[in-house]
C-alpha positions in Angstrom: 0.0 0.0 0.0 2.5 2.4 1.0 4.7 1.8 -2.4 1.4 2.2 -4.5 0.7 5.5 -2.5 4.3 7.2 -3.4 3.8 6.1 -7.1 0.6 7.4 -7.5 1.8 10.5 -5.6 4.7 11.0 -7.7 3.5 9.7 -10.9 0.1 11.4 -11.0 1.0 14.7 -9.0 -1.4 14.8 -6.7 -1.8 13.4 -2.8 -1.9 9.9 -1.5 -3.4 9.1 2.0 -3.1 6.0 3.4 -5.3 5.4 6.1 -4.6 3.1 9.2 -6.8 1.7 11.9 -5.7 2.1 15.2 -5.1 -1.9 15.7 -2.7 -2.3 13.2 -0.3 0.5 14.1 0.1 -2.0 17.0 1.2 -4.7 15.3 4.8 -5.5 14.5 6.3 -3.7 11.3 7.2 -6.3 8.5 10.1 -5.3 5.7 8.4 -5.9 2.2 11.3 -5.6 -0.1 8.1 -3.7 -2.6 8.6 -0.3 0.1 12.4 0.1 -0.2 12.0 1.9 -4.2 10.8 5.0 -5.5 10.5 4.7 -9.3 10.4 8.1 -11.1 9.8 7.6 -14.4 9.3 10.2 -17.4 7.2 8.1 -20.4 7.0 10.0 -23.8 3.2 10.5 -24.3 2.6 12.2 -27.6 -0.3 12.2 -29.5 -1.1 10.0 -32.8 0.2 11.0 -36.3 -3.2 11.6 -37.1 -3.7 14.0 -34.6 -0.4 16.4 -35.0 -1.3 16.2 -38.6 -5.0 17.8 -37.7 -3.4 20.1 -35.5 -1.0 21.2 -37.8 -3.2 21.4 -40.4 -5.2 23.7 -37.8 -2.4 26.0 -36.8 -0.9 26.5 -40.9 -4.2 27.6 -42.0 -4.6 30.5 -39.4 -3.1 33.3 -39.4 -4.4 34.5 -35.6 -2.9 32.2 -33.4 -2.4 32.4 -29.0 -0.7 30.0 -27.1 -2.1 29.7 -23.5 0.1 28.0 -21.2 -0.5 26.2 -17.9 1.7 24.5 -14.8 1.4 21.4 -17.5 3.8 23.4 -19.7 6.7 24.4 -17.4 9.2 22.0 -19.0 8.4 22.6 -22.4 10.2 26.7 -22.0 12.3 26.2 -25.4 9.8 24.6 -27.3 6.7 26.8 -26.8 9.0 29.8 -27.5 10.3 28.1 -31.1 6.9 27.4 -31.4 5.5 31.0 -30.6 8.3 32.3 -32.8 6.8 30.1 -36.1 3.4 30.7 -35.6 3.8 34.3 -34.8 1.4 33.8 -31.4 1.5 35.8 -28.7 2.0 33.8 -25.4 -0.3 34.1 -22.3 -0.1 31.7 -19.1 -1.5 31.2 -15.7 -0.4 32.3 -12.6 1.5 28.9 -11.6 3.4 28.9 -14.9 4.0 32.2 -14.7 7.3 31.8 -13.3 8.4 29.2 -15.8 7.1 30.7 -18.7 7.4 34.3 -18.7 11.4 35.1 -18.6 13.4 35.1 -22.1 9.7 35.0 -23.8 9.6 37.6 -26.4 6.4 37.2 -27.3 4.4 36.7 -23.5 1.7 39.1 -23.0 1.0 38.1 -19.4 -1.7 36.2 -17.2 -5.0 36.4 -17.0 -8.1 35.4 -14.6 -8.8 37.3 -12.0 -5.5 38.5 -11.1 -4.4 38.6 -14.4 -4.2 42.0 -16.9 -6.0 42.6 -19.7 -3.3 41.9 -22.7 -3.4 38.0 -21.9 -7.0 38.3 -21.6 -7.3 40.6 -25.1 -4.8 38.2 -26.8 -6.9 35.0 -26.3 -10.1 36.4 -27.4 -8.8 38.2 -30.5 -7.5 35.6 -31.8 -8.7 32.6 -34.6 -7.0 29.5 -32.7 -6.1 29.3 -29.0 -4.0 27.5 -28.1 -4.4 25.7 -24.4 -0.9 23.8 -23.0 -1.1 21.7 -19.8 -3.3 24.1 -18.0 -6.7 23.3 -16.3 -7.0 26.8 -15.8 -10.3 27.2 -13.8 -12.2 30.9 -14.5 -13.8 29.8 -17.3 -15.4 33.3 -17.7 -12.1 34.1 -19.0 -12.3 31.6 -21.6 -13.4 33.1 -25.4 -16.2 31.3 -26.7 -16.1 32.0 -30.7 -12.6 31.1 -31.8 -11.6 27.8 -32.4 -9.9 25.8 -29.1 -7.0 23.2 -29.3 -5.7 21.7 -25.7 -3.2 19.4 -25.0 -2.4 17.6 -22.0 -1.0 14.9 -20.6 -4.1 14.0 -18.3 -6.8 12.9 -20.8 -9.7 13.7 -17.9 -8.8 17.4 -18.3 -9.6 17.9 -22.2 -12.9 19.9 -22.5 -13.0 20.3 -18.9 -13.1 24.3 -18.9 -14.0 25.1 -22.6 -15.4 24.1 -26.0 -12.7 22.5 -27.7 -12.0 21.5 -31.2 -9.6 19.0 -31.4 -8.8 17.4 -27.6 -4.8 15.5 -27.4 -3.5 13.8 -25.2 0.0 14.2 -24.4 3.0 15.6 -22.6 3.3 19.6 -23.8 6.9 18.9 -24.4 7.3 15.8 -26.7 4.1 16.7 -28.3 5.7 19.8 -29.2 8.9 18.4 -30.3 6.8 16.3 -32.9 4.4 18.7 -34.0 7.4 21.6 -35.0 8.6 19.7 -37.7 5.4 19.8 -39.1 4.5 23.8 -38.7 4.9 26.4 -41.6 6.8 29.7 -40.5 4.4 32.4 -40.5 5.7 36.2 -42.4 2.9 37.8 -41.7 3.1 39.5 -37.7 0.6 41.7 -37.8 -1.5 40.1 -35.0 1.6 39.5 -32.8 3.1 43.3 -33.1 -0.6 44.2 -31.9 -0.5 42.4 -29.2 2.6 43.0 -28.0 2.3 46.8 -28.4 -1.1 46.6 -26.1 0.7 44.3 -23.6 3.5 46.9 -23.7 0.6 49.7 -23.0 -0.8 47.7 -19.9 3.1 47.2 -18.5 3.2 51.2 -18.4 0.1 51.5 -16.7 1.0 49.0 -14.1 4.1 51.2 -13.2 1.7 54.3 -11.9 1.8 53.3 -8.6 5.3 52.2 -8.9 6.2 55.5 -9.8 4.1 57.2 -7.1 5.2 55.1 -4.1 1.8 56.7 -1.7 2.4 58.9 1.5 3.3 57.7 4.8 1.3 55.4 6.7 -0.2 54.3 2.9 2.4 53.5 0.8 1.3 51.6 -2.1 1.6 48.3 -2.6 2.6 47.7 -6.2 5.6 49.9 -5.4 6.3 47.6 -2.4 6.3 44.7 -4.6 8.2 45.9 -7.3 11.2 47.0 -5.0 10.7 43.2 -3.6 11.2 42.3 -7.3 14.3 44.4 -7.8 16.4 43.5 -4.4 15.1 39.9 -4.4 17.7 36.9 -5.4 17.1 36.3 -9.2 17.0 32.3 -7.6 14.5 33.1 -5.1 11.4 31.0 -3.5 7.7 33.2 -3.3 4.7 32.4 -1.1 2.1 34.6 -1.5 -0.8 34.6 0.6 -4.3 34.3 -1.0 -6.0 37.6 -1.6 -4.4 41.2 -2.5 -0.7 40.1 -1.6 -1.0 37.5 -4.8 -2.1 40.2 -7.1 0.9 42.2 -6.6 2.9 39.1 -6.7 1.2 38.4 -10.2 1.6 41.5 -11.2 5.1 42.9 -10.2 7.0 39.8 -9.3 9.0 38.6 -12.6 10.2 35.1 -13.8 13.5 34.4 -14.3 13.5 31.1 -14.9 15.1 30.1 -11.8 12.6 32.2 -9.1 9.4 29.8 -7.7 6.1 31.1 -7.0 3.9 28.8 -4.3 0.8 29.7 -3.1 -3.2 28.4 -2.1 -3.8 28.2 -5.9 -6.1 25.4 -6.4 -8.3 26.3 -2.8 -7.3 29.9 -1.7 -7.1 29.1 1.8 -6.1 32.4 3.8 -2.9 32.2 5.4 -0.7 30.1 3.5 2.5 32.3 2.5 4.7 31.8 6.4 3.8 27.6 6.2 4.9 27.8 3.0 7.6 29.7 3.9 8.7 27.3 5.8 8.4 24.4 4.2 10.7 26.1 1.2 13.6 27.0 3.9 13.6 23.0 5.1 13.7 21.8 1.7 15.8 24.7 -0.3 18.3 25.7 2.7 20.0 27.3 0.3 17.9 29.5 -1.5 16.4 32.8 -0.5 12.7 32.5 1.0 10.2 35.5 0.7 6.5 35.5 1.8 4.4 38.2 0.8 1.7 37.8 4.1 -1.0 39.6 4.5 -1.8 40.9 8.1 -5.1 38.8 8.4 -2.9 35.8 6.9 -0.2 36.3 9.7 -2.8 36.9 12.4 -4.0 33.6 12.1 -0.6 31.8 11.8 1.5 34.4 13.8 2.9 31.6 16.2 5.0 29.8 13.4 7.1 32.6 14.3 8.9 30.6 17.0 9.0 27.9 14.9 10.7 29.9 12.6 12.8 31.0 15.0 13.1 27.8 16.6 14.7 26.0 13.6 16.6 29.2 12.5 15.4 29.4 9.1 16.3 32.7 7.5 12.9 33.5 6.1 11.8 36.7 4.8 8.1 37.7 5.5 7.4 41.2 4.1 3.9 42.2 6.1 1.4 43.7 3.5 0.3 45.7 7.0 -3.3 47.3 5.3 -5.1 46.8 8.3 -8.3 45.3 6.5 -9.3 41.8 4.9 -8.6 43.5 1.2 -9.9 40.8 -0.5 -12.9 40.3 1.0 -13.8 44.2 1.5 -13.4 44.3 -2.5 -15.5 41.6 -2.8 -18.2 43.6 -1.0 -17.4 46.6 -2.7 -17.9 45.4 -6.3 -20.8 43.6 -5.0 -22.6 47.0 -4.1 -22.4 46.2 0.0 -21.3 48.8 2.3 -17.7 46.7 3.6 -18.5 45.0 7.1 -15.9 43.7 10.0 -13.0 43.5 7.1 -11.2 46.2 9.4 -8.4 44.4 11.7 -7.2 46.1 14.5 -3.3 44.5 14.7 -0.8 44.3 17.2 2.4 45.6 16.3 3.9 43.0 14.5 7.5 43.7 14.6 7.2 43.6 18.3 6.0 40.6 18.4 8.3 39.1 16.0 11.2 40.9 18.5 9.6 38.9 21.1 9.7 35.8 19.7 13.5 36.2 18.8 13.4 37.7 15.3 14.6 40.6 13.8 12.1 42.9 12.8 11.1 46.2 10.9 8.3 48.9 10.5 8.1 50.5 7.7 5.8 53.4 7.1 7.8 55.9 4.9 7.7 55.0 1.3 11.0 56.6 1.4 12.4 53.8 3.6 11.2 51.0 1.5 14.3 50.1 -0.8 16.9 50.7 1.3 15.0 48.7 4.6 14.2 45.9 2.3 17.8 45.6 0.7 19.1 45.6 4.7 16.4 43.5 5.9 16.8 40.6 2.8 21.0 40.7 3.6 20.8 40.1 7.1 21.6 36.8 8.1 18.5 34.2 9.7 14.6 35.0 9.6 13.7 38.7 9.7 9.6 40.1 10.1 8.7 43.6 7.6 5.5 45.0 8.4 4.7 47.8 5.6 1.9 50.4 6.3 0.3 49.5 2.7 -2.7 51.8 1.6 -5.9 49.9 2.4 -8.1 51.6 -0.2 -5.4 50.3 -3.1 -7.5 48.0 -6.0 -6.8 45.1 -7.4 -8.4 46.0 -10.9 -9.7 43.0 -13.2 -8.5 42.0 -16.3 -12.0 42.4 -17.7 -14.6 44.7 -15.7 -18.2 43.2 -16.0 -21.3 45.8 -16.4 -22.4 44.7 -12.8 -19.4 45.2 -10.6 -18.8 49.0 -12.1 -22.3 48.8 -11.0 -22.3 47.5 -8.1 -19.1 49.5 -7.3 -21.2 52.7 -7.7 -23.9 51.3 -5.5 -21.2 50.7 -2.9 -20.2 54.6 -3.3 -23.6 56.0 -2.6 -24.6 53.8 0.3 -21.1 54.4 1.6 -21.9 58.1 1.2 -25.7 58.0 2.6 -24.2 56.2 5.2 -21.8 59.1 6.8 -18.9 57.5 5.5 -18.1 59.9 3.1 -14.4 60.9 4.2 -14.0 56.9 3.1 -15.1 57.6 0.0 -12.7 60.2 -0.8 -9.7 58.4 0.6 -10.8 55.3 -2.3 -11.1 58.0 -4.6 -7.8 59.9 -4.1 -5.3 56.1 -4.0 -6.9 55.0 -7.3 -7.9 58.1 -9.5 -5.3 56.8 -11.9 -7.3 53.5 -12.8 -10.0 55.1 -14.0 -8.4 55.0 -17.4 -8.6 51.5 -17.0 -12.4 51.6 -16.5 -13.2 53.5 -19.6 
């Protein structure tokens, strides 16, 4: 049982559980010879003839073609950019492939989904063919519905799972690659490409607003927090990201290099992920640099794996995204049209408690201070605690705003105003005047 379990785990990337009654725990352990191996194999699984002939025959006669990429494609880096290069396709990816896909990629144009920007999103709807590769990329509302869809994958159950495909393959993203390049035409014509890329290149410059204005003390904006995080980090380095506003800037502002590893609470977004995860990346990876991006609810609710973090010296890095609020969930309200409702935290100082526990801590509330107390704080030897007064009115815009949530955002103004909040209102208005560009 237990060898089936670690080659099910292992071969099938997932989790095993092995379940034991109580009574036979008590009995004597016998060796089986079956428990000593772990096999790791790597099979080449590549579609039929037939079927890289059909998608072949797909791709030549289109002259609109997006690659999409998923965690499925994280090996296949050299190919999918040969490919991309061909085909003259823009590349988009999700949020776990961004890391593995994105750096040395002339022709990525970003995530999408919820935390993803609107040139991915633009690229896969404008096109004739998308492309899907090993990705079982969930928002579905993301997903165009009137080109033509091609996915490949190396779990069969996946094909058609999240949108209307026409022609389903089963295989791994990198051999199937590897056979099918041989059989694509080299595209002249760029003029879908070049248009994508000059939009993606618009949306990068609007990211860098709040980059460029880093907010005023007390609310210093996170994008420029993350970005400096992106400039003094190790080019090697290991990410956890806690579910809700911290992995949007981490999405956003936090680029691939082909060596740097994002984790996070992808699949479930469970809340407080980024300082277990933290830790778990320290044991295995002693020797690589550890940052988590926690958000202040995140750490409340895990703030005593401090001493264990402490206890087994690892040098982790947790950068406090201090906003005193449940962002995510206020924003949910917000677009929603509800007045927000006990997302206000009320923290402790968290430096001082990381002090108390026996870490070396910071408090930032000067943008002015960011760079160089983050450079200082990411040198220093063993685990060190950064809590940054971040602006708690900053958005998280969407790739793609629906009619109801600018509606229901505007219903969340007035009440808020009819209410007595109105110095509230104001504050939202004055941190994110410069998206309203984005809106219209």
């Amino acid at each position: 049982m237990l060898q089936a379990a670690l080659q099910h785990a292992v071969h099938k990337k997932g989790v095993a559980v092995i379940g034991l009654p109580g009574d036979i725990t008590n009995l004597p352990a016998v060796a089986a010879e079956t428990t000593t191996s772990l096999f790791r194999n790597k099979p080449v699984v590549t579609p039929s003839e037939d079927e890289l002939l059909q998608l072949a025959t797909l791709l030549n006669s289109h002259k609109k073609v997006t690659i999409f990429c998923g965690l499925g494609a994280a090996e296949a880096h050299s190919e999918i950019i040969r490919l991309a290069e061909m085909l003259k396709a823009p590349v988009a990816y999700s949020y776990k492939a961004k890391m593995a896909i994105q750096y040395a990629n002339p022709n990525e144009v970003g995530l999408t989904g919820l935390l993803g920007i609107p040139s991915a999103y633009h690229s896969m709807h404008e096109c004739e063919v998308l492309v899907l590769l090993g990705t079982d990329f969930p928002y579905t509302p993301f997903m165009p519905v009137k080109n033509k869809i091609v996915q490949v994958d190396i779990k069969p159950e996946n094909l058609g799972r999240r949108a209307k495909l026409d022609l389903g393959l089963c295989g791994d993203v990198k051999w199937t690659l590897r056979a099918l390049i041989p059989l694509i035409a080299t595209k002249d014509d760029a003029t879908f490409l070049d248009r994508q890329l000059e939009f993606y290149k618009q949306v990068k410059e609007r990211l860098q607003v709040y980059v460029r204005d880093p907010g005023k003390p007390n609310a210093i904006h996170p994008e420029f927090v993350a970005s400096v995080i992106n400039d003094v980090a190790d080019k090697d380095a290991i990410f956890t990201v806690d579910t809700g506003m911290c992995c949007v800037w981490a999405a956003r502002y936090i680029d691939g290099t082909g060596k740097r590893k994002m984790l996070g609470s992808f699949n479930h977004g469970s809340m407080a992920n980024a300082m277990p995860q933290a830790i778990g990346a320290a044991l295995a990876c002693p020797d690589k640099q550890v940052i988590a991006f926690c958000g202040d609810g995140g750490l409340s609710m895990m703030i005593g794996d401090l001493m264990t973090i402490v206890q087994y010296r690892l040098p982790v890095k947790i950068v406090v995204f201090n906003n005193r609020s449940l962002g995510m969930v206020r924003l949910e309200m917000e677009v929603a049209g509800i007045p927000d409702l006990e997302t206000d935290l009320l923290n402790p100082d968290f430096a001082k408690v990381a002090e108390a526990m026996g870490m070396s801590s910071v408090t930032i509330r000067e943008p002015s201070d960011v760079r160089s107390e983050l450079e200082k704080a990411f040198q220093q030897e063993g685990p060190v605690l950064v809590s940054i007064w971040t602006d708690p009115d900053a958005l998280a815009m969407p790739p793609k705003l629906e009619w109801s949530q600018v509606k229901g955002y505007a219903l969340y103004m007035g009440r808020m105003m009819l209410s007595g909040r109105v110095d509230e209102v104001l504050n939202m208005i004055s941190s994110n005047y410069k998206h309203l560009g984005e809106v219209i």
